[in-house]
C-alpha positions as CSV (number, residue, x, y, z in Angstrom):
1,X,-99.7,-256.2,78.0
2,X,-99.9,-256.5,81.8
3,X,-102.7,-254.4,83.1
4,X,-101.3,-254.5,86.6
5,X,-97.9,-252.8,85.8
6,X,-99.6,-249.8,84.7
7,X,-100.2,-247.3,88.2
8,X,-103.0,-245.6,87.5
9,X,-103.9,-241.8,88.7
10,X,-107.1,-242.5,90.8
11,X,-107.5,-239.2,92.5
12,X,-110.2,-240.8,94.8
13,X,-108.0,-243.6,97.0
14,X,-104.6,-242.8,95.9
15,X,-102.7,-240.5,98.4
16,X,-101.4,-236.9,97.2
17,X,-97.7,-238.3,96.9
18,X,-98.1,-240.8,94.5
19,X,-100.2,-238.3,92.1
20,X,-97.8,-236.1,92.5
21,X,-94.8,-238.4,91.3
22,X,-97.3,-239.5,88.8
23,X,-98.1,-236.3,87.1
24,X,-95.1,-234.8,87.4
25,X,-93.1,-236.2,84.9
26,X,-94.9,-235.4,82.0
27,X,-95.6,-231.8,83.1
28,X,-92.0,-231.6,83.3
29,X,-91.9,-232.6,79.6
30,X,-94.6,-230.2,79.0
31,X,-93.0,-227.4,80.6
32,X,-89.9,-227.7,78.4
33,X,-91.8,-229.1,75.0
34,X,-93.6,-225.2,75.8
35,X,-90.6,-223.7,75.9
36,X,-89.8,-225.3,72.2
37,X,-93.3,-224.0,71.3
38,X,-92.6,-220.3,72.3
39,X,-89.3,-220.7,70.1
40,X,-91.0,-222.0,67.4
41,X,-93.8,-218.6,67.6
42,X,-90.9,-216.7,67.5
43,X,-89.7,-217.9,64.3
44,X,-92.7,-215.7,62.3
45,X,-91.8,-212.4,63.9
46,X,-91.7,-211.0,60.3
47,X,-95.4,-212.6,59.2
48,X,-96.8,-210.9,62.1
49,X,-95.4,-207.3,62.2
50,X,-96.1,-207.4,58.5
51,X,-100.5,-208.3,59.8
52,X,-100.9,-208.3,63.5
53,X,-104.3,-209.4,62.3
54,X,-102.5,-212.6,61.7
55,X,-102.0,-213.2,65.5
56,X,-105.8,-212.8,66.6
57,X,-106.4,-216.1,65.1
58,X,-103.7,-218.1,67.1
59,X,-105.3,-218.8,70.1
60,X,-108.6,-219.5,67.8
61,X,-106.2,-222.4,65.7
62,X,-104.5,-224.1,68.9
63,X,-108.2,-224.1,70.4
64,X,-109.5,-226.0,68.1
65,X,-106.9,-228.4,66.8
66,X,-106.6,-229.2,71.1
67,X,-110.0,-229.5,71.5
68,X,-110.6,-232.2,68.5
69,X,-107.3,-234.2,70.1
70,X,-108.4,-234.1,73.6
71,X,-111.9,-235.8,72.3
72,X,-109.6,-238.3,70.5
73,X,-107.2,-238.6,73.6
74,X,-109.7,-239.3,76.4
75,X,-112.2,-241.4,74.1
76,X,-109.1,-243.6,73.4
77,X,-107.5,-243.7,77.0
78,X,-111.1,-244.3,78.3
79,X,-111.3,-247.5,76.1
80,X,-107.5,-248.5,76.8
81,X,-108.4,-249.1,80.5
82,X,-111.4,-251.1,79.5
83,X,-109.6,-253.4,76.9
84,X,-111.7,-252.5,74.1
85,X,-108.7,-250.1,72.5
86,X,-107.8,-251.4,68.8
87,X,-104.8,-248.7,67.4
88,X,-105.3,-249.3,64.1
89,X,-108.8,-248.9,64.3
90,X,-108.7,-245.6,66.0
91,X,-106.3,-244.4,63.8
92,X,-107.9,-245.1,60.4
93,X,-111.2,-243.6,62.0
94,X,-109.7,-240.3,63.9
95,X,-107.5,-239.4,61.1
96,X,-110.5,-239.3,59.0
97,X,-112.8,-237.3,61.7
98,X,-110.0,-235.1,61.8
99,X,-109.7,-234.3,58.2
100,X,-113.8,-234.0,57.6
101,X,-114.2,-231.7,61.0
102,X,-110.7,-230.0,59.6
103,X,-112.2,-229.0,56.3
104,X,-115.7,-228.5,58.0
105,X,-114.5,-225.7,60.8
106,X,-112.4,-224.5,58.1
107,X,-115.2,-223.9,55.6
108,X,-117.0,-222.4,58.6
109,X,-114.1,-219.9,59.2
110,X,-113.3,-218.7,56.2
111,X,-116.2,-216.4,55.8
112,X,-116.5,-215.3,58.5
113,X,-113.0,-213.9,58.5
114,X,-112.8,-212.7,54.8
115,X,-116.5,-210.5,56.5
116,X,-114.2,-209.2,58.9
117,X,-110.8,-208.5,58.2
118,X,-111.9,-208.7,54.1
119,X,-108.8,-210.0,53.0
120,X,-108.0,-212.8,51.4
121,X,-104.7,-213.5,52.0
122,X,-105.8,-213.9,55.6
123,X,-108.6,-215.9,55.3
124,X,-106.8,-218.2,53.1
125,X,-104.1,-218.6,55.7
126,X,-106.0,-218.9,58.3
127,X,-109.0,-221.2,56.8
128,X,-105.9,-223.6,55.6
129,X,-104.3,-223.7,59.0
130,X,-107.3,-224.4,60.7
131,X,-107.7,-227.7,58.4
132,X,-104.4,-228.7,59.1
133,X,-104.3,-228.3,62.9
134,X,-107.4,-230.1,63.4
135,X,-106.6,-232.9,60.8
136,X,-103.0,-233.3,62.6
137,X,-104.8,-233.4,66.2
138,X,-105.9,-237.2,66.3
139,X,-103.0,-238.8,65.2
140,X,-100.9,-236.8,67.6
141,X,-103.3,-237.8,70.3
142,X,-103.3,-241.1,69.4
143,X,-99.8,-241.8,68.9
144,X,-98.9,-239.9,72.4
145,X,-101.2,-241.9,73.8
146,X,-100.5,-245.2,72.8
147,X,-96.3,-244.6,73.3
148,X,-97.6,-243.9,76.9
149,X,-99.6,-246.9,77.3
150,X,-97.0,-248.8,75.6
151,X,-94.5,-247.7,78.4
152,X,-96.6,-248.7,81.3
153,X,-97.5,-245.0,82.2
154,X,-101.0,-244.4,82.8
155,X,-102.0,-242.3,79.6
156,X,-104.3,-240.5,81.3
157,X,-101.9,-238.6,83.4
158,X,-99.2,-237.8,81.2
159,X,-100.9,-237.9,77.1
160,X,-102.8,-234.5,78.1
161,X,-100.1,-232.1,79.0
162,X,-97.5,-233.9,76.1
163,X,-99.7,-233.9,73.7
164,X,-101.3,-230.6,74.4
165,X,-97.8,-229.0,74.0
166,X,-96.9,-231.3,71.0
167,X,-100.1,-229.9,69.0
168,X,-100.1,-226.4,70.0
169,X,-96.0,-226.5,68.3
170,X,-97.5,-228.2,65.6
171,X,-100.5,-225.7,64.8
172,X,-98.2,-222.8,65.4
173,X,-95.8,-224.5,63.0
174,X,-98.8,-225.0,60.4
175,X,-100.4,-221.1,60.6
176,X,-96.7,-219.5,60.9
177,X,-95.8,-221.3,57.7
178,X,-99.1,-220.8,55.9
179,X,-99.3,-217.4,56.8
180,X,-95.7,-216.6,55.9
181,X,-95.8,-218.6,52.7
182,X,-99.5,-216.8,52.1
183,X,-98.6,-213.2,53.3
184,X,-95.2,-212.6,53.1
């Protein structure tokens, strides 16, 4: 791989234009990848008129599963521009961080909702979907990631916002699902 066909984002010396046709693109993506993602939310009306309790944990769920793939995301992109990147590595390794904080966060959760809401149903639905979001996080930041860096696009710009949007459909997929299978 030729590190010199890759134009990277450096907000500090490159001029506004050029970060703007850089970054656009994959906001673009983002923006209609979000539009998917409020289709898919749709798609478990019935789960959450039957528990509007089920939709307080939402934001919770995308939170977290984001937050373990952005770690992933920029710890990988960081090393990408240094060289020191190995794909298989990373994804042996982040797949299993992601399932041992997955089951961790999840273990954390599910008392503390069952104290709250004292249901079981819920807390199963949402203790499970919080495992699976987080343990799907690194391999979608990873593989977004890497396609980008394997495209010449600086992965810094665009893996964020696409795999930001990718995830959040994902988790909304895995706690709609859960919860409907759980609840309904």
């Amino acid at each position: 791989m030729n590190k010199e066909k890759i134009q990277y984002a450096d907000d500090d010396v490159k001029p506004v234009k050029l970060l703007l046709r850089l970054r656009l693109p994959s906001l673009f993506i983002g923006l209609m990848l979000g539009l998917v993602l409020s289709f898919v939310a749709s798609r478990f009306e019935d789960v959450l008129s039957k528990n509007i309790a089920v939709i307080f944990f939402l934001p919770f769920i995308v939170y977290l599963a984001d937050s373990v793939g952005t770690q992933t995301q920029n710890i990988y992109a960081r090393d990408l521009r240094t060289g020191r990147a190995n794909f298989k590595m990373y994804l042996v390794k982040e797949t299993a961080l992601g399932i041992f904080i997955g089951l961790i966060f999840s273990l954390i959760t599910a008392p503390i909702v069952m104290f709250w809401f004292k249901s079981t149903e819920l807390t199963l639905a949402v203790s499970l979907a919080v495992f699976g979001a987080i343990a799907t996080a690194p391999l979608i930041a990873l593989t977004v990631t890497e396609l980008l860096q394997l495209e010449h696009t600086d992965p810094a710009v665009g893996a964020g916002p696409i795999a930001t949007v990718i995830q959040d459909t994902i988790s909304v997929l895995i706690y709609g699902l859960i919860a409907s299978a759980i609840m309904l």
